[in-house]
C-alpha positions in Angstrom: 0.0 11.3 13.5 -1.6 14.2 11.3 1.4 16.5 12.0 4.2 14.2 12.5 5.2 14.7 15.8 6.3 10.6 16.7 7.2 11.0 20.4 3.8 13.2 20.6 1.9 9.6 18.9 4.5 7.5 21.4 3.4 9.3 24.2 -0.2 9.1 23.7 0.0 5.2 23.4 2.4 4.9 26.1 -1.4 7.1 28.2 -3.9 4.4 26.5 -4.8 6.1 23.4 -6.4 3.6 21.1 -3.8 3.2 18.5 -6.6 1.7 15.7 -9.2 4.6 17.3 -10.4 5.3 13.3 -12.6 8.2 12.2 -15.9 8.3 11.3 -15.2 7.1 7.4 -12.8 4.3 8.8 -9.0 6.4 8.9 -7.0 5.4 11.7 -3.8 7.2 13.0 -1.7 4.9 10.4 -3.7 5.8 7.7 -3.3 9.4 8.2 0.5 9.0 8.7 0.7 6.8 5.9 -1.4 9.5 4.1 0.8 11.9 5.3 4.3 10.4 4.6 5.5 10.6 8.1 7.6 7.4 7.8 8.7 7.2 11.0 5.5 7.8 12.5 4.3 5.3 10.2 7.4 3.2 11.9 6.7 3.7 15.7 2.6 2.8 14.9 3.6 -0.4 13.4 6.4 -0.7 16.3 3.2 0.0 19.4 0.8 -2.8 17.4 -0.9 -0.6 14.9 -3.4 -3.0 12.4 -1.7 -2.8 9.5 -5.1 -4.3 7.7 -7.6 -2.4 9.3 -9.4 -0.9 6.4 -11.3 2.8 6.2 -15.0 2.7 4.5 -14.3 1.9 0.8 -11.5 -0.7 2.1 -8.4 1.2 2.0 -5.5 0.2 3.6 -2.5 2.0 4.9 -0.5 -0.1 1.9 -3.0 1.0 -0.2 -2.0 4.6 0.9 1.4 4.4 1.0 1.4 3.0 -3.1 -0.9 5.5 -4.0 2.0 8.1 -2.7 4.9 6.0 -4.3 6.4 5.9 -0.6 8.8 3.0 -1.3 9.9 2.7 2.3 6.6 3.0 3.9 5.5 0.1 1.2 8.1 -2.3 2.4 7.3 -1.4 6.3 4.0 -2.1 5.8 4.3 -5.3 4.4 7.4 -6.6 6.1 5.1 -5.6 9.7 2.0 -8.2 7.7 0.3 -6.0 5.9 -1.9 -7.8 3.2 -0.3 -7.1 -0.2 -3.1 -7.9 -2.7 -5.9 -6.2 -0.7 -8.4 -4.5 -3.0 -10.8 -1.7 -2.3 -14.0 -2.8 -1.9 -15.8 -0.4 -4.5 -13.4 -1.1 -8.0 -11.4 -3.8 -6.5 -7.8 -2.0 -7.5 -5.2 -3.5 -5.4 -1.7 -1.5 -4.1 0.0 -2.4 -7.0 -2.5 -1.3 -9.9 -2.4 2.2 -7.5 1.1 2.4 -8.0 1.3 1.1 -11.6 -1.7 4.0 -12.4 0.2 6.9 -10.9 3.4 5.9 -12.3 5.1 5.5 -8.8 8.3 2.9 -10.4 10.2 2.0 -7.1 6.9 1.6 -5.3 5.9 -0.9 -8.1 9.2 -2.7 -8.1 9.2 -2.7 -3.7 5.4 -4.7 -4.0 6.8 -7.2 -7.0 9.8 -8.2 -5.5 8.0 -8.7 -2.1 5.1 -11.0 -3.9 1.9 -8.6 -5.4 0.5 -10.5 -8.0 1.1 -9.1 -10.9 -2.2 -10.1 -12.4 -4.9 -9.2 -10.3 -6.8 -7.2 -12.1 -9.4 -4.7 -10.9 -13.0 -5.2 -11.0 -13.5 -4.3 -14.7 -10.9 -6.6 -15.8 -8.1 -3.9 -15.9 -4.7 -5.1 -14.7 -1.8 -3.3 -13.6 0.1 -4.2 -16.4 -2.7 -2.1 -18.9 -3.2 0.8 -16.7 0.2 1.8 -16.8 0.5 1.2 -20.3 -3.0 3.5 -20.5 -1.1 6.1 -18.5 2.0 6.3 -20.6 4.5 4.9 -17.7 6.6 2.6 -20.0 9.3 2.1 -17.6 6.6 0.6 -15.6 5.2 -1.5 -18.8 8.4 -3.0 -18.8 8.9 -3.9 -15.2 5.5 -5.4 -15.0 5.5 -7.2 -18.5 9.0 -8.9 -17.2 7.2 -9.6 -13.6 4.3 -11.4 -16.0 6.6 -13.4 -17.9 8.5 -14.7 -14.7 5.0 -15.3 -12.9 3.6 -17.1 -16.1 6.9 -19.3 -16.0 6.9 -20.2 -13.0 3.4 -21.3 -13.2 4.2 -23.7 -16.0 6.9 -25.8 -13.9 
């Protein structure tokens, strides 16, 4: 999965390799691929029955990976193969989208709004998506996000 080789990672399945076997700190072969950006490794794990929500130590996922990158299409694999949108880490509690929204990764942000992140989870000290990119400087992302609240807060009020 490291390297990229997909029929290599195919192949190993297809012999009985463990396809969640994680590491020591958690990292399983779709978290290094994610990590990685081999999409179509990332592809032919989710394809064999990888756990897309199977978490390393500090509660990573491979969603949370893929953001962090601003791999649009590994985001929307990921979560059209189950993978659990709004999962925080464990230690601060940021979610894929305040990930993206810090780094300034645009059509990752827009791939997790349009496929339902909520836009107003905020990490663990209160911090939302929404401020952290403004903190950062991303004001293309301000934008998309303060849109995404405004539609979220309207929909609330019907």
């Amino acid at each position: 999965a490291h390297q990229g080789h997909e029929m290599v990672v195919r192949a190993l399945i297809e012999l009985g390799a463990d396809i969640n076997q994680a590491r020591d700190d958690g990292t399983t072969p779709l978290c290094v691929a994610a990590h990685q950006g081999h999409e179509m490794v990332v592809r032919a794990l989710i394809e064999l029955g990888a756990d897309v929500n199977k978490t390393v130590d500090e509660g990573g996922t491979p969603l949370f990976i893929a953001a962090y990158q601003g791999n649009e299409a590994m985001v929307r694999a990921l979560i059209e193969a189950g993978a659990d949108i709004n999962k925080a880490l464990l230690d601060g509690g940021e979610t894929p989208l305040f990930i993206a929204a810090h780094q300034g990764h645009e059509a990752a942000v827009r791939a997790l709004i349009e496929l339902g992140a909520d836009v107003s989870k905020a990490e663990n000290n209160g911090v939302t998506p929404l401020s952290v990119a403004a903190q950062e400087g991303h004001t293309a992302i301000v934008q998309i996000l303060r849109d995404a609240v405004l539609v979220q807060m309207r929909n609330l009020s019907l």
